[in-house]
N, C-alpha and C positions, 0 to 999 in steps of 0.2 A: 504494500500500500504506500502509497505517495504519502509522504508528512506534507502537511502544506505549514508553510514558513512566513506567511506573512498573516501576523496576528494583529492584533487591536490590545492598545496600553491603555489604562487611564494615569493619566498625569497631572499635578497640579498647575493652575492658571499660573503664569509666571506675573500676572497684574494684579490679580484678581485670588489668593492663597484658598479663601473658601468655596470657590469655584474649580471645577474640573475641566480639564481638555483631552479629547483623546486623540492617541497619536497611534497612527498605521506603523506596525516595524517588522523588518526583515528579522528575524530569528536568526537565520541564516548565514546573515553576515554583519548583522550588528548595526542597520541602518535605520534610519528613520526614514520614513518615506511620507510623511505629511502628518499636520496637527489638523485635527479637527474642535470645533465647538459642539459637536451632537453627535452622540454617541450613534444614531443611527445612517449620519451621513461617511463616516469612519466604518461603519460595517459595510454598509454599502462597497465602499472604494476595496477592503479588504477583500468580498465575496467574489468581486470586478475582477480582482487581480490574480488571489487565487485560480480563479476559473480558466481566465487565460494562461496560468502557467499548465493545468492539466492540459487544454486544450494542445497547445501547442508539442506536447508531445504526442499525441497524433497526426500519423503521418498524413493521410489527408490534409488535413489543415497545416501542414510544416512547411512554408515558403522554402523556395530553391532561393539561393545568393547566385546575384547574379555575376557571369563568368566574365571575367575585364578581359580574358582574349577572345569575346565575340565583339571588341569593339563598341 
């Protein structure tokens, strides 16, 4: 089974201490990939992103790179 790596944090507002931000992150490789204000706009992006990594390891859906010696 595929781990999927890009989770959803909750973090504190850095303006605002008694308020929350949640932030999209790579597990994976220790990145943040965006703050959000609502926790369901964050799940969203996360669901978004996930999906497209399973996706893309199907081959169907896997673009060819295109070849620089066809000019």
């Amino acid at each position: 089974m595929l781990k999927q790596t890009i989770t959803l944090r909750e973090v504190p507002d850095p303006k605002d201490t008694s308020r929350s931000q949640f932030e999209v992150y790579d597990s994976d490789t220790g990145t943040s990939l965006g703050i959000y204000d609502s926790r369901e706009a964050a799940q969203a992006e996360v669901e978004s992103m996930n999906r497209s990594d399973v996706e893309g390891l199907n081959e169907r859906n896997r673009k060819q790179d295109a070849d620089p010696a066809d000019g």
